[in-house]
C-alpha positions as CSV (number, residue, x, y, z in Angstrom):
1,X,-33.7,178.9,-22.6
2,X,-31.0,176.5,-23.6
3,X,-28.2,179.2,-22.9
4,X,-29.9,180.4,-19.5
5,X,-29.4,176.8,-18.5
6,X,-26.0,176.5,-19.1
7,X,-24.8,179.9,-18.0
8,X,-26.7,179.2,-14.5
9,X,-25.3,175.3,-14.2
10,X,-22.3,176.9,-15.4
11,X,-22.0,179.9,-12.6
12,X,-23.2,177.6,-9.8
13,X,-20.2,175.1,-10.1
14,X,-18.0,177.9,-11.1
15,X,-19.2,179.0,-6.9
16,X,-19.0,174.9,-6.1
17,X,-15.1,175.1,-7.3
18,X,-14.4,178.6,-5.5
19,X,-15.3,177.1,-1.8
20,X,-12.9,174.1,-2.5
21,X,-10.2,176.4,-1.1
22,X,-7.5,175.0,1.4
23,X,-8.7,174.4,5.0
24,X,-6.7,174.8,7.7
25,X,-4.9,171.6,9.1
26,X,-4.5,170.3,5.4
27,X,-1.1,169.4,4.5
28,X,-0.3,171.9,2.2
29,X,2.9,173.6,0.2
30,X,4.2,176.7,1.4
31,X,5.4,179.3,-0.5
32,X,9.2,179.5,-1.7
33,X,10.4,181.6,1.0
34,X,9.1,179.4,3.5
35,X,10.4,176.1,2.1
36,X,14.3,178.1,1.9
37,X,14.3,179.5,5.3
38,X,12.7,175.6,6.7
39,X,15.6,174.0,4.3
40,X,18.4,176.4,5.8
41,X,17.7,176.3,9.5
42,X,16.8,172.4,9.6
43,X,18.8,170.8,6.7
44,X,17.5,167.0,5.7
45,X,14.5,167.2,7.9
46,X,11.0,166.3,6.5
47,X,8.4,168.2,7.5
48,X,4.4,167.8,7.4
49,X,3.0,170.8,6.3
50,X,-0.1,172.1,7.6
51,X,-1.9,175.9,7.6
52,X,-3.0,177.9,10.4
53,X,-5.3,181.1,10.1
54,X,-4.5,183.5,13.2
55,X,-4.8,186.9,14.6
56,X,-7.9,188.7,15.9
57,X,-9.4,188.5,12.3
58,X,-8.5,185.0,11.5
59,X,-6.3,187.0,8.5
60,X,-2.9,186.1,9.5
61,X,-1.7,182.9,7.7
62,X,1.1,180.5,9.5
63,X,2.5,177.4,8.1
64,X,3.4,174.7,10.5
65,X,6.1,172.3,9.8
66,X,6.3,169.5,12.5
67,X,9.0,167.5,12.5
68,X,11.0,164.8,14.6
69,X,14.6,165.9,15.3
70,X,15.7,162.7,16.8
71,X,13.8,159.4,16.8
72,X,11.8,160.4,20.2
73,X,12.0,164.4,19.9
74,X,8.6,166.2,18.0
75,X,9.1,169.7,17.1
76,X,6.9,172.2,15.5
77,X,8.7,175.3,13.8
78,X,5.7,178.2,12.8
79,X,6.1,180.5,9.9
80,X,4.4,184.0,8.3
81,X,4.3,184.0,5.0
82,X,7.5,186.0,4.3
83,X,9.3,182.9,5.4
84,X,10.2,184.3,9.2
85,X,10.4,182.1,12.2
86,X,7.9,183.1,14.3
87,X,7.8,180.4,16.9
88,X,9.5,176.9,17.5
89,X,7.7,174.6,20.0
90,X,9.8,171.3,21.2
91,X,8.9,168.7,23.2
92,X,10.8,168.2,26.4
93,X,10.4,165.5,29.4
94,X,9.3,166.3,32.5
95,X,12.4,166.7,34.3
96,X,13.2,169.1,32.4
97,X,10.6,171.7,33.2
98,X,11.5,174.3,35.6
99,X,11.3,173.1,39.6
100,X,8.7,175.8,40.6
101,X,6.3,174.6,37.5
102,X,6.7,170.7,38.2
103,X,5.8,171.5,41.6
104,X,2.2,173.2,40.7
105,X,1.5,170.4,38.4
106,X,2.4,168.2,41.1
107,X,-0.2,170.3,43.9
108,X,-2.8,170.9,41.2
109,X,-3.1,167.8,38.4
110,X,-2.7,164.3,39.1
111,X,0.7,162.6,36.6
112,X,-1.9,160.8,34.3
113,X,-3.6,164.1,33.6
114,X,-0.3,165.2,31.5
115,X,-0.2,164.1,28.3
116,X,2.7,166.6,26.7
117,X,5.5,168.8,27.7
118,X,6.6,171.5,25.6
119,X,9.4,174.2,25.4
120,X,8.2,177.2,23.2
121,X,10.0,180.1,21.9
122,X,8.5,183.1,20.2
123,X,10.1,185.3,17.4
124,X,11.0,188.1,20.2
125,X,12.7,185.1,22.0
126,X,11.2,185.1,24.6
127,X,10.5,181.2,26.3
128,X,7.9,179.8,27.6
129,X,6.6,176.1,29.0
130,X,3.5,174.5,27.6
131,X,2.1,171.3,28.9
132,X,-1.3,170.0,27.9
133,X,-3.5,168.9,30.5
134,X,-6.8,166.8,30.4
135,X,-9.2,167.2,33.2
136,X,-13.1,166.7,33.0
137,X,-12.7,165.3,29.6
138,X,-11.9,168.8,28.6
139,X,-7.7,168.7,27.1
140,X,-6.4,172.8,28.5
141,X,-2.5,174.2,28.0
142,X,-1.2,175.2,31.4
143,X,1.7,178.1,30.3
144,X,4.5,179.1,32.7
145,X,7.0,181.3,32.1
146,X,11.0,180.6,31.6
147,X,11.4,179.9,35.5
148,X,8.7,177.8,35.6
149,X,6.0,180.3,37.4
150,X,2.4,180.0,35.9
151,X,0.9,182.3,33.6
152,X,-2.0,181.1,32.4
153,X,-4.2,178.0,31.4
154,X,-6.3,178.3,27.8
155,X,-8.8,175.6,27.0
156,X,-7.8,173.6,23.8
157,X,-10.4,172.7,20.9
């Protein structure tokens, strides 16, 4: 009875220790690959790790290094786990988004509602303009595409 004990206490915490696995948005170490290709394309920067689950099964993984490339400049540079780039995501000011996109923000959301800018470019290079938007306490990403005409608005957790 002594034995059935400790096999049972022994198998439960053995389970207990299995679903202490890494959640997403915990800093975290990447794998080699990732750390060379982050240490070749942005030389002396530190990064904050975190990890992203995506895809339409949750089964993709994507580490996120976000960084500062100048004192008032946050960037966010996303990698598989093969070490490839698969999107970059840089904060810009206002005047730099497109005319035709400042202008819709300007018809549609009051300045205050803003609360980030952002220039994104995917791994097919293709760029596209992110700004965060909070309106009825809900916080949404309003997309446009690289000349500034919207494309669509996705409600943020």
């Amino acid at each position: 009875m002594k034995n059935l004990f400790f096999i049972i206490t022994f198998l439960y915490s053995s389970f207990l220790i299995g679903q202490n696995g890494v959640s997403p948005d915990k800093m975290v170490t990447p794998p080699e690959k990732v750390l060379y290709t982050f240490q070749k394309e942005y030389p002396g920067k530190l990064p904050v790790w975190t990890l992203k689950y995506v895809g339409d099964d949750d089964d993709e993984i994507r580490y996120e290094a976000k960084f500062k490339t100048n004192a008032t400049t946050e960037v966010l540079a996303v990698y598989d786990n093969l070490g490839v780039l698969k999107a970059f995501e840089s904060q810009i000011p206002l005047s730099k988004l497109p005319a035709k996109a400042q202008a819709y923000l300007k018809k549609n959301y009051p300045a205050k509602a803003i609360k980030e800018i952002a220039v994104v470019v995917d791994d097919k290079n293709k760029t596209t303009y992110e700004v965060g938007v909070q309106k009825n306490s809900k916080f949404y990403d309003v997309v446009f595409d690289k000349n500034g005409g919207f494309d669509v608005i996705v409600e943020k957790d």
